[in-house]
C-alpha positions as CSV (number, residue, x, y, z in Angstrom):
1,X,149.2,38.1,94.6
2,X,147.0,35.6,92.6
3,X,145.9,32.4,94.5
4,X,146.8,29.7,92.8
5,X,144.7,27.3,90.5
6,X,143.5,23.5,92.0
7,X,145.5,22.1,89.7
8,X,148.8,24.2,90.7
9,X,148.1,23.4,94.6
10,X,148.0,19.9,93.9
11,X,151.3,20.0,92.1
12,X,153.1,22.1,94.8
13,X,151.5,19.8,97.7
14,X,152.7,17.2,95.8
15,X,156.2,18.6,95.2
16,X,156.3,18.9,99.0
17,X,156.4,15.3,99.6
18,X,152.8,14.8,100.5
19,X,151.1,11.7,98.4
20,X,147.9,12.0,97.1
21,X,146.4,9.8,100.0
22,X,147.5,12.4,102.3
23,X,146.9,15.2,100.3
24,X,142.7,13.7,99.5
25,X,142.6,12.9,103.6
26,X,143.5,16.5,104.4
27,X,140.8,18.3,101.7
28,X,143.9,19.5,99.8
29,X,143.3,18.1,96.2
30,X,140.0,17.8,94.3
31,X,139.7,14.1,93.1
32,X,139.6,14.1,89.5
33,X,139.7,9.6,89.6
34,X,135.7,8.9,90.1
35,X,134.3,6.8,86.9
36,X,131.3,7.7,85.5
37,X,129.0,6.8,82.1
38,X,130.1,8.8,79.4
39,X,127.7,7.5,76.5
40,X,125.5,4.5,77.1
41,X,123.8,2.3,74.0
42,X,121.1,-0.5,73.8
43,X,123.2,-3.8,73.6
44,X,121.7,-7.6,73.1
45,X,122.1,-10.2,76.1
46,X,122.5,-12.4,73.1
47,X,122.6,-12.1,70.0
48,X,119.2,-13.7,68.1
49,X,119.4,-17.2,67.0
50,X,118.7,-17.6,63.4
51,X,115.1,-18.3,64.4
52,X,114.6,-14.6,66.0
53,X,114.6,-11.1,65.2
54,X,116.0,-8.2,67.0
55,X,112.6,-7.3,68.4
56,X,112.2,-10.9,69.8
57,X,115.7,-10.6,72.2
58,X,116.2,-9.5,75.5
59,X,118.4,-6.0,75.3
60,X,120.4,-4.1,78.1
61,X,122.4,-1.6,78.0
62,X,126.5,-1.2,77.1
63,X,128.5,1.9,79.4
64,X,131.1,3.4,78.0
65,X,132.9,4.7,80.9
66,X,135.3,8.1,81.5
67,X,138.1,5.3,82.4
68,X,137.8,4.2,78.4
69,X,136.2,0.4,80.1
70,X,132.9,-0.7,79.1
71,X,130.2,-1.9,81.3
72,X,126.8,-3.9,80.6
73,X,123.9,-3.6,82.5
74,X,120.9,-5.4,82.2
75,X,118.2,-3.2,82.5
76,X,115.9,-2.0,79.7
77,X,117.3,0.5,77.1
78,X,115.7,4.5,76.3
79,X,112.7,2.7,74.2
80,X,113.6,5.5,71.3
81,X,117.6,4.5,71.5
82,X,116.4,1.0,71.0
83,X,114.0,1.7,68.1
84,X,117.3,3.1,66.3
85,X,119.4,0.6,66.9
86,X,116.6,-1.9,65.7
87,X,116.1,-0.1,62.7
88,X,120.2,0.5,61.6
89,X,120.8,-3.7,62.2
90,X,117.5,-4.4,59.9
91,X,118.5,-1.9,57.5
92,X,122.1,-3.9,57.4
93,X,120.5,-7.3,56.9
C-alpha cells in the first residue's frame, strides 16, 4: 500500500469533518498560506519634481508578493537594480 501524498491527507482530513484550524493545530496539514516576496524592484518615494532627476530622489523598494499584493518598503534598492531602472527611465525621456 502507498502512503498517501500531503496534499491527499489534507483532502481526506478535511472530508472527515476536521477544518483546517484543527487540522494545522494537530500537525496534520502542511501550511501552504504564508506570504512571501516573489520579485522585488527599485521604486521612487516620489516621483522627481520637474527640477530633479532620478538620481537626485529618494528610492525604496516595491514587493511583489506570492498573495499577487504589492508592498513598499523603504530601504535602499540592490545598487545594480537601481542603476537599470535609472538608465531604462532616462532612456524613455
Amino acid at each position: 500500500m502507498t502512503k498517501p501524498h500531503n496534499d491527499d491527507a489534507h483532502i481526506k482530513t478535511a472530508e472527515n469533518g476536521a477544518s483546517s484550524s484543527d487540522t494545522a493545530e494537530k500537525g496534520n496539514l502542511i501550511m501552504k498560506d504564508s506570504v512571501y516576496v516573489v520579485r522585488s524592484v527599485p521604486y521612487w518615494v516620489a516621483p522627481p519634481e520637474p527640477h530633479e532627476t532620478f538620481r537626485d530622489i529618494e528610492w525604496g523598494v516595491m514587493e511583489v508578493l506570492s498573495d499577487n499584493t504589492l508592498r513598499f518598503v523603504r530601504k535602499p534598492p540592490n545598487k545594480r537594480d537601481l542603476e537599470k531602472m535609472i538608465q531604462h527611465l532616462e532612456s524613455q525621456c
